[in-house]
C-alpha positions as a Python dict, from the first residue, in 0.01 Angstrom:
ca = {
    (1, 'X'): (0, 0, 0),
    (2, 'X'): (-54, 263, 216),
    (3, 'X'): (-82, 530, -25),
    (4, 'X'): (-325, 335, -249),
    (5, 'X'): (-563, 267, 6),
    (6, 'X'): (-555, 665, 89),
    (7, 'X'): (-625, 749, -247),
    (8, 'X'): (-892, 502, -269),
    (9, 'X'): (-1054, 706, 77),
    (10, 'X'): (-1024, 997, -54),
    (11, 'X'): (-1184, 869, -404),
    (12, 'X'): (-1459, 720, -218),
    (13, 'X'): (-1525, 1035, 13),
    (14, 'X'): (-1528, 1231, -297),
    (15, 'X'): (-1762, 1071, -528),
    (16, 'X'): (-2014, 1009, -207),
    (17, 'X'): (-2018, 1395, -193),
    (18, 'X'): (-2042, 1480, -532),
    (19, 'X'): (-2380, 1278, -544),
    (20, 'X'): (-2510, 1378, -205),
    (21, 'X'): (-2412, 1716, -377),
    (22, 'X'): (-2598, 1619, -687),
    (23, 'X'): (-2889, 1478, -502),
    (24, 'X'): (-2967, 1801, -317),
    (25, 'X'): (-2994, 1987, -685),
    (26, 'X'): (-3351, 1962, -876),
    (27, 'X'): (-3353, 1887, -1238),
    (28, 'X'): (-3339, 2199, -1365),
    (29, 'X'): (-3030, 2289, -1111),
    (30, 'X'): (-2871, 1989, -1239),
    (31, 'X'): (-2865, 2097, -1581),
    (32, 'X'): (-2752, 2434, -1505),
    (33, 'X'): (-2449, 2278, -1300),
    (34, 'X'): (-2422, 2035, -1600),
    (35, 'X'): (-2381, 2341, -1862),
    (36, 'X'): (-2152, 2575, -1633),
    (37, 'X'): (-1900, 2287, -1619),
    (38, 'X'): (-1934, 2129, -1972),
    (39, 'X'): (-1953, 2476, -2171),
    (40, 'X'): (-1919, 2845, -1969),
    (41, 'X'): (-1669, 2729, -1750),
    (42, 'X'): (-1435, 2597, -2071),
    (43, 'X'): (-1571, 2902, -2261),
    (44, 'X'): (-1455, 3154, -1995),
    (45, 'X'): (-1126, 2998, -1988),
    (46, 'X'): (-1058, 3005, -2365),
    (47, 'X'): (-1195, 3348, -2407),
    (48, 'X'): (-936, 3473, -2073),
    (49, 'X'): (-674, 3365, -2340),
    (50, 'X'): (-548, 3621, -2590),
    (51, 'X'): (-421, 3349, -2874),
    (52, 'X'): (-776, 3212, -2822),
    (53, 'X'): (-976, 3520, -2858),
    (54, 'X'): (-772, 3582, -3187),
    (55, 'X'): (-768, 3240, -3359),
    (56, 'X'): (-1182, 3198, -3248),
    (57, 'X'): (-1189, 3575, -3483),
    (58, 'X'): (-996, 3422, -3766),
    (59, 'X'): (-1192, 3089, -3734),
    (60, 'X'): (-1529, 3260, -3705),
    (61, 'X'): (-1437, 3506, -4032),
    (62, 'X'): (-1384, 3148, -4231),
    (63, 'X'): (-1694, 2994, -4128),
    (64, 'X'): (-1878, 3328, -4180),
    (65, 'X'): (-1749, 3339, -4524),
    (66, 'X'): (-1827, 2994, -4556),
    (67, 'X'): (-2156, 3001, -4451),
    (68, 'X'): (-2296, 3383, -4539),
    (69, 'X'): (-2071, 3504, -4753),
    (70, 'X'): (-2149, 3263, -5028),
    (71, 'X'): (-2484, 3406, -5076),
    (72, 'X'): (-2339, 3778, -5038),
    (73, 'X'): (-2058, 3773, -5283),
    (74, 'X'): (-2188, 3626, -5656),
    (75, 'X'): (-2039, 3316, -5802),
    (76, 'X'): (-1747, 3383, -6027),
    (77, 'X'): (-1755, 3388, -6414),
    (78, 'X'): (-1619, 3453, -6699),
    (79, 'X'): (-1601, 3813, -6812),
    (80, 'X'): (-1737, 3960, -6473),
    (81, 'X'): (-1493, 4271, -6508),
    (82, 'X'): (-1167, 4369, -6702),
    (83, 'X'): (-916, 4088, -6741),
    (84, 'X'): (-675, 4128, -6477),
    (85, 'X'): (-790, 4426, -6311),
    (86, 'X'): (-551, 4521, -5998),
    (87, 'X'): (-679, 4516, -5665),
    (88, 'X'): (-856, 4781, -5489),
    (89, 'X'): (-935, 4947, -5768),
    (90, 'X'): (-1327, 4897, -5778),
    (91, 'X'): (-1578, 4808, -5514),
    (92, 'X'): (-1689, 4554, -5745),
    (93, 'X'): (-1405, 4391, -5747),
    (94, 'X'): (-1189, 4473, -5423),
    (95, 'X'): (-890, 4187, -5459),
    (96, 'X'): (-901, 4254, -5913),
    (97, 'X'): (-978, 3997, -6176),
    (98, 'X'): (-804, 3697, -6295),
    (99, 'X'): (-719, 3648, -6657),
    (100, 'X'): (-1067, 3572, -6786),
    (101, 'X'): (-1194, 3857, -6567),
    (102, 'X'): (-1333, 3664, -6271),
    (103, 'X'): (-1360, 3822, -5952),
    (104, 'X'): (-1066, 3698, -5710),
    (105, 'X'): (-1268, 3753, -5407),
    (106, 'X'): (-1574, 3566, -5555),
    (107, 'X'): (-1314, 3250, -5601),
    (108, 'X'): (-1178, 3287, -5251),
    (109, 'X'): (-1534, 3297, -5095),
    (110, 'X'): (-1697, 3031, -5268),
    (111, 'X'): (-1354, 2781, -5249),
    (112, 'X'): (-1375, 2832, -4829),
    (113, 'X'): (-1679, 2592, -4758),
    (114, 'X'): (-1495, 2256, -4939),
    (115, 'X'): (-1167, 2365, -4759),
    (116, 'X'): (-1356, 2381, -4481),
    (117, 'X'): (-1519, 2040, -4504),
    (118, 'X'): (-1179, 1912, -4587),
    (119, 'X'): (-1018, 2047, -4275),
    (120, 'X'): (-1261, 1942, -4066),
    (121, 'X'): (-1335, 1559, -4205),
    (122, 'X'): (-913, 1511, -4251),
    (123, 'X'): (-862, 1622, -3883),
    (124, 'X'): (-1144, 1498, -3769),
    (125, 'X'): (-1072, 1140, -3897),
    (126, 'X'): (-666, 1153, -3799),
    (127, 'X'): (-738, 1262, -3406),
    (128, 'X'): (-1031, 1036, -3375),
    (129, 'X'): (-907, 738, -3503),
    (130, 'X'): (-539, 793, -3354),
    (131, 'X'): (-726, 864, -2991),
    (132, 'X'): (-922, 579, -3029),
    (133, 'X'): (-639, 329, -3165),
    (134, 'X'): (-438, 491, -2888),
    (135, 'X'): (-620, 480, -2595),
    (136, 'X'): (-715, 145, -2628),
    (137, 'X'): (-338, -8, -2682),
    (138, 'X'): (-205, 205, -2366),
    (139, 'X'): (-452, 107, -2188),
    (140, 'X'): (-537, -245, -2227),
    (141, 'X'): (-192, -360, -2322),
    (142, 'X'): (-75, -711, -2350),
    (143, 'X'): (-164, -898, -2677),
    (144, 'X'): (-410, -625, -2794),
    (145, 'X'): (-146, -382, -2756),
    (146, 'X'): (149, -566, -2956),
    (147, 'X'): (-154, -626, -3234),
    (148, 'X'): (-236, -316, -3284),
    (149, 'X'): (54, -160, -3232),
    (150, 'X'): (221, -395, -3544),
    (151, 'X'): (-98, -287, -3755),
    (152, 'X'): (-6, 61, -3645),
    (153, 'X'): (353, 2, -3753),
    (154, 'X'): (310, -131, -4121),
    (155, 'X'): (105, 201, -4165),
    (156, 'X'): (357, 409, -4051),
    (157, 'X'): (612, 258, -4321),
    (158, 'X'): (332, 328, -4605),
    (159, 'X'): (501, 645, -4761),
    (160, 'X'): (228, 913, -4744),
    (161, 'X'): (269, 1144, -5065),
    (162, 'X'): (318, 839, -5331),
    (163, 'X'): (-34, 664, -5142),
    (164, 'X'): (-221, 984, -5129),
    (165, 'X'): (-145, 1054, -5548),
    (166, 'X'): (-235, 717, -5628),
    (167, 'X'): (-557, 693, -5464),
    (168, 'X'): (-652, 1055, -5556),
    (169, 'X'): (-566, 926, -5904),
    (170, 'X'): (-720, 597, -5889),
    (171, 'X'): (-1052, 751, -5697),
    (172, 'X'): (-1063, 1110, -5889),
    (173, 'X'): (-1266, 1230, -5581),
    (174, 'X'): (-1455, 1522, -5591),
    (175, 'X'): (-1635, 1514, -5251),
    (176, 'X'): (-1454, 1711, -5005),
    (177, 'X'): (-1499, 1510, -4711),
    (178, 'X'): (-1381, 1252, -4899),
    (179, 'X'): (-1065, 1407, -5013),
    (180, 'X'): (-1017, 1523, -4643),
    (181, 'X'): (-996, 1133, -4491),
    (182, 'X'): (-812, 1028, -4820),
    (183, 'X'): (-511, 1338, -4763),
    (184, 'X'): (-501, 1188, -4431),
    (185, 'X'): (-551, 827, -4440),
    (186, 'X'): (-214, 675, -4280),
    (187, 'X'): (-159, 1040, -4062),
    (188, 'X'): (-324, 863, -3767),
    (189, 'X'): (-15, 632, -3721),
    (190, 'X'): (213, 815, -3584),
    (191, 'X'): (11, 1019, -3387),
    (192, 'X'): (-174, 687, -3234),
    (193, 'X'): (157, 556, -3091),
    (194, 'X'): (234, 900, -2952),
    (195, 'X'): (-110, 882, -2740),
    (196, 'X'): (-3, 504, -2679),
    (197, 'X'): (323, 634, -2509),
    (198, 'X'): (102, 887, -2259),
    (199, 'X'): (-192, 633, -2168),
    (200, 'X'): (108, 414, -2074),
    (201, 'X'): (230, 639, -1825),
    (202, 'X'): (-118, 756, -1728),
    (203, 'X'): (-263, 417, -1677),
    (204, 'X'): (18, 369, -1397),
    (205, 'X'): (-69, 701, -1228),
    (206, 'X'): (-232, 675, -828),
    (207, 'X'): (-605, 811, -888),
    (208, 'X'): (-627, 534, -1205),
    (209, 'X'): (-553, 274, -994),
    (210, 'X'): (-798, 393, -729),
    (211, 'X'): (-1034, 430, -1001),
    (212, 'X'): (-988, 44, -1119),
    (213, 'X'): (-978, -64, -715),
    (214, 'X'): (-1309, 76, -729),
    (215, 'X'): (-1475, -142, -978),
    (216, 'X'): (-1523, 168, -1256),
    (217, 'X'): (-1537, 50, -1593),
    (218, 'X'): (-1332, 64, -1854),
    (219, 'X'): (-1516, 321, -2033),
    (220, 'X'): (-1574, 547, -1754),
    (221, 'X'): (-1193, 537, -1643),
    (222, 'X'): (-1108, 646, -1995),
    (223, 'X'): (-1342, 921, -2006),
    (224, 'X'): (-1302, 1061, -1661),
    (225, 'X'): (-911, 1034, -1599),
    (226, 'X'): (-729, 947, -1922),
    (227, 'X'): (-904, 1154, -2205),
    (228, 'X'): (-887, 1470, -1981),
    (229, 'X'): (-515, 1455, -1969),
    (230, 'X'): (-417, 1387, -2310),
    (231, 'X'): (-674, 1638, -2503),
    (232, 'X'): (-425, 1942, -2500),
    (233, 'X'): (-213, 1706, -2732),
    (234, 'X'): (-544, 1568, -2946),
    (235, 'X'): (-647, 1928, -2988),
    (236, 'X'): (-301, 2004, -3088),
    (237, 'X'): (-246, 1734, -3344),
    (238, 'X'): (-588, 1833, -3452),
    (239, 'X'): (-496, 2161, -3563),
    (240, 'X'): (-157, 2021, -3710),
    (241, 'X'): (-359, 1768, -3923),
    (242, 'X'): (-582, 2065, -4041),
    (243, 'X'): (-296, 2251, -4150),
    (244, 'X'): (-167, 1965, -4306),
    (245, 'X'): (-507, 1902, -4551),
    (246, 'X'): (-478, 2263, -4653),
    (247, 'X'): (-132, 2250, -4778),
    (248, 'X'): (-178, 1911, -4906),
    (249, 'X'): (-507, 1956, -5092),
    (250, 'X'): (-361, 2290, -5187),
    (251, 'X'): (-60, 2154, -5324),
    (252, 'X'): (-196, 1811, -5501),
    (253, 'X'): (-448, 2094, -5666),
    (254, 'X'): (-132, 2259, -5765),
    (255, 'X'): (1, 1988, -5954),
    (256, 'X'): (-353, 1883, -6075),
    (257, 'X'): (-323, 1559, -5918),
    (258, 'X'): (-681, 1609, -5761),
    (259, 'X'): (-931, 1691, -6038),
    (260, 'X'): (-1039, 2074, -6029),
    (261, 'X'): (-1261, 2107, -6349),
    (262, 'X'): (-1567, 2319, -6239),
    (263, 'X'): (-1405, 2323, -5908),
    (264, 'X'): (-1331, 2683, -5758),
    (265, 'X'): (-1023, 2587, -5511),
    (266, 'X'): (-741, 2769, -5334),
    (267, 'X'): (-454, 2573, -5482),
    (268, 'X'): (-649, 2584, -5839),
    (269, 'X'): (-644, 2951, -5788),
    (270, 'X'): (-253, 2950, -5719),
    (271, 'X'): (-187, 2663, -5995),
    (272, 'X'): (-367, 2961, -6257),
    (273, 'X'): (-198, 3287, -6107),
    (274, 'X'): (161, 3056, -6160),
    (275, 'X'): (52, 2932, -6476),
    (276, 'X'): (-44, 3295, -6604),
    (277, 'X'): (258, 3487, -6496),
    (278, 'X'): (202, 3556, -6149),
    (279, 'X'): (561, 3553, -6034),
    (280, 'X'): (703, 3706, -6353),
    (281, 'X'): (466, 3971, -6424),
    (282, 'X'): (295, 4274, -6134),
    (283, 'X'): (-3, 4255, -6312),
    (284, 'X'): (-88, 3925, -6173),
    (285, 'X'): (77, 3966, -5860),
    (286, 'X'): (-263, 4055, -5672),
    (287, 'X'): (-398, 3714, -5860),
    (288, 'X'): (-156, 3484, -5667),
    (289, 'X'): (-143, 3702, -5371),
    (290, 'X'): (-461, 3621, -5252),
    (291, 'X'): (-475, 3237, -5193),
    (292, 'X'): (-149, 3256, -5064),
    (293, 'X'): (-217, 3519, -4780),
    (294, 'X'): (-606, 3365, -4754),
    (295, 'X'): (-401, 3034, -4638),
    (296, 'X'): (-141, 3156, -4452),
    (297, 'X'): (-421, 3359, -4235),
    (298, 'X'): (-619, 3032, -4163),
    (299, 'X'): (-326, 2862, -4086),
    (300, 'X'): (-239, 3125, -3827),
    (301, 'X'): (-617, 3099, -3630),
    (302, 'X'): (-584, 2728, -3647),
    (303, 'X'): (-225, 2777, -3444),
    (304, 'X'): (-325, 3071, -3207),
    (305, 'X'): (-659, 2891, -3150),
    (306, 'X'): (-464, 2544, -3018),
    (307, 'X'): (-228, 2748, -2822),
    (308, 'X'): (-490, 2941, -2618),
    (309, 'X'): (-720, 2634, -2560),
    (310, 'X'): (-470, 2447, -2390),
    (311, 'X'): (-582, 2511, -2008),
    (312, 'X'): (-968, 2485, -2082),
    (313, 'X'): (-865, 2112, -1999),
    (314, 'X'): (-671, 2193, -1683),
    (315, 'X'): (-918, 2072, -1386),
    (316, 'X'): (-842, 2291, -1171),
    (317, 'X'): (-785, 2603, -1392),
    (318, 'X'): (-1220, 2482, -1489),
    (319, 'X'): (-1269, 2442, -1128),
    (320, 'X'): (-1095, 2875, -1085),
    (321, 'X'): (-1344, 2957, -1405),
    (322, 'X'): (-1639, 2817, -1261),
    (323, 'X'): (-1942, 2991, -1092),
    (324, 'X'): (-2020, 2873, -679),
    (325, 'X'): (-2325, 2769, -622),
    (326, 'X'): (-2609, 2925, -432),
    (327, 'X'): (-2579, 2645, -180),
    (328, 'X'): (-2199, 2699, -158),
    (329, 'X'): (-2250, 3064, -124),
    (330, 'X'): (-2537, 3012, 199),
    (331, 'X'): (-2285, 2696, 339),
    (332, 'X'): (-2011, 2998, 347),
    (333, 'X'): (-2187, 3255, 489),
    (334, 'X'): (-2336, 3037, 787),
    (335, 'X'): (-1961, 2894, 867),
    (336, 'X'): (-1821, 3241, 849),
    (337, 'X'): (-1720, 3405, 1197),
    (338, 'X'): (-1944, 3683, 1296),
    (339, 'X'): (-1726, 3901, 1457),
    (340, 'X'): (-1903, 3897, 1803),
    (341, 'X'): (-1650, 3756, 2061),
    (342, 'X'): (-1744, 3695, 2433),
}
């Protein structure tokens, strides 16, 4: 009891100086502190990282493409060069020709931006609504916990390929966001009862207690102690569930259970190549080639960027990263010994 009523002190103590801390600060100090915590401190730590510095290039060369280089590089067509023209041959076409002479890089450039909304609406949708569904069973336990928890359960046991065909074939979506949520619409399951298991054992930790003993709310506790611990695993599955729309899409393109007509797509790209020799014949080598290594390149930023970004939600390695305040800098100076002994 003891202990808890220590922690509780030293809660109290705390917050009382962060806001006669905060109160000191003007508005426009406020908002400085406000930024330096919330985005250069987290910034400074990811960029310290080497795995982050190179998965934030890769990333950044995607959404560059995605964004610019769809207005820099033409729209393929039919007949834009020689059919099947090797790579590096030309600088008008630097990855070759397909077999009805479209450019290859023209295909990969104009399929990133719907990968790219796929990636991002698919993980987007599996760590939000696993976090959410999560959170809220650890935490509040009891009969909301064993409720959602059973709903949680019969989606697990929903096979994923056979439901993901069978509404892609039922739907015939061509909206990538909406192909993104349907690739993973029961991938939240498991993933919801792994943050379950962590806001379990969080929920029982010392400064969570203190937290409830001090009347927080629900909301704040979840923000301020739980959340904070368990990101390095969202951001994680994130990034898994990313890589897991681009094989996916890239595959059910492959098989052509998605519809591609009109639609310029990695997996389309690969389905062609196969269809038109690609493995059997040099000529076309360059034609499958490129997907292939396009994928396996975002795949690798998406992993080195997870990796690196795994302290930016260590408190105190934030706390290391962060800038001291004027004030803190004046307070130090004014304690420090002078050097003048009697």
């Amino acid at each position: 009891m003891s202990n808890r009523t220590d922690s509780v002190d030293l809660l109290e103590s705390t917050e009382a100086i962060e806001t006669v801390a905060d109160e000191t600060l003007d508005r426009r100090e406020r908002w400085a502190l406000t930024i330096e915590r919330s985005l250069l401190a987290p910034a400074r730590i990811v960029w310290a990282d080497m795995r982050a510095r190179v998965g934030i290039v890769i990333i950044s060369l995607f959404v560059a493409m995605g964004v610019i280089g769809t207005r820099i590089v033409d729209e393929p067509r039919t007949n834009q060069g020689e059919r099947l023209e090797p790579a590096f041959q030309s600088l008008a076409h630097p990855l070759g020709t397909d077999a009805v002479g479209r450019d290859v890089l023209g295909q990969i450039v104009h399929a990133t931006p719907n990968m790219l909304l796929m990636i991002l609406s698919g993980g987007l949708f599996v760590t939000v609504m696993a976090t959410v569904v999560g959170t809220t069973s650890g935490y509040l336990g009891g009969s909301t916990d064993r409720s959602i928890m059973a709903v949680t359960d019969i989606v697990m046991t929903i096979p994923g390929l056979p439901l993901v065909v069978i509404l892609a074939a039922v739907l015939t979506p061509t909206n990538p966001i909406v192909i993104g949520v349907i690739l993973t619409i029961n991938a939240w399951a498991g993933l919801a009862r792994a943050i379950r298991s962590q806001v379990l054992t969080i929920r029982r930790s010392p400064y969570v207690e203190a937290s409830k003993a001090m009347g927080m709310s629900t909301a704040s506790i979840s923000r301020r102690d739980i959340l904070p611990n368990i990101m390095p695993y969202v951001l994680i599955n994130f990034v898994n569930a990313a890589r897991n729309v681009i094989f996916a899409s890239v595959g059910l393109y492959f098989i052509g259970v998605l519809p591609y007509d009109g639609v310029v797509n990695w997996g389309v790209m690969i389905d062609l190549a196969y269809q038109g020799g690609g493995l059997q014949s040099m000529a076309a080598a360059h034609w499958l080639f490129a997907p292939l290594i396009t994928i396996t390149l975002l795949s690798f930023g998406l992993i080195m960027f997870s990796q690196g970004t795994d302290r930016m939600f260590n408190p105190r390695v934030r706390a290391r990263h962060s800038t001291t305040t004027k004030t803190d800098d004046e307070d130090g100076a004014a304690s420090a010994p002078t050097g003048d002994h009697a």
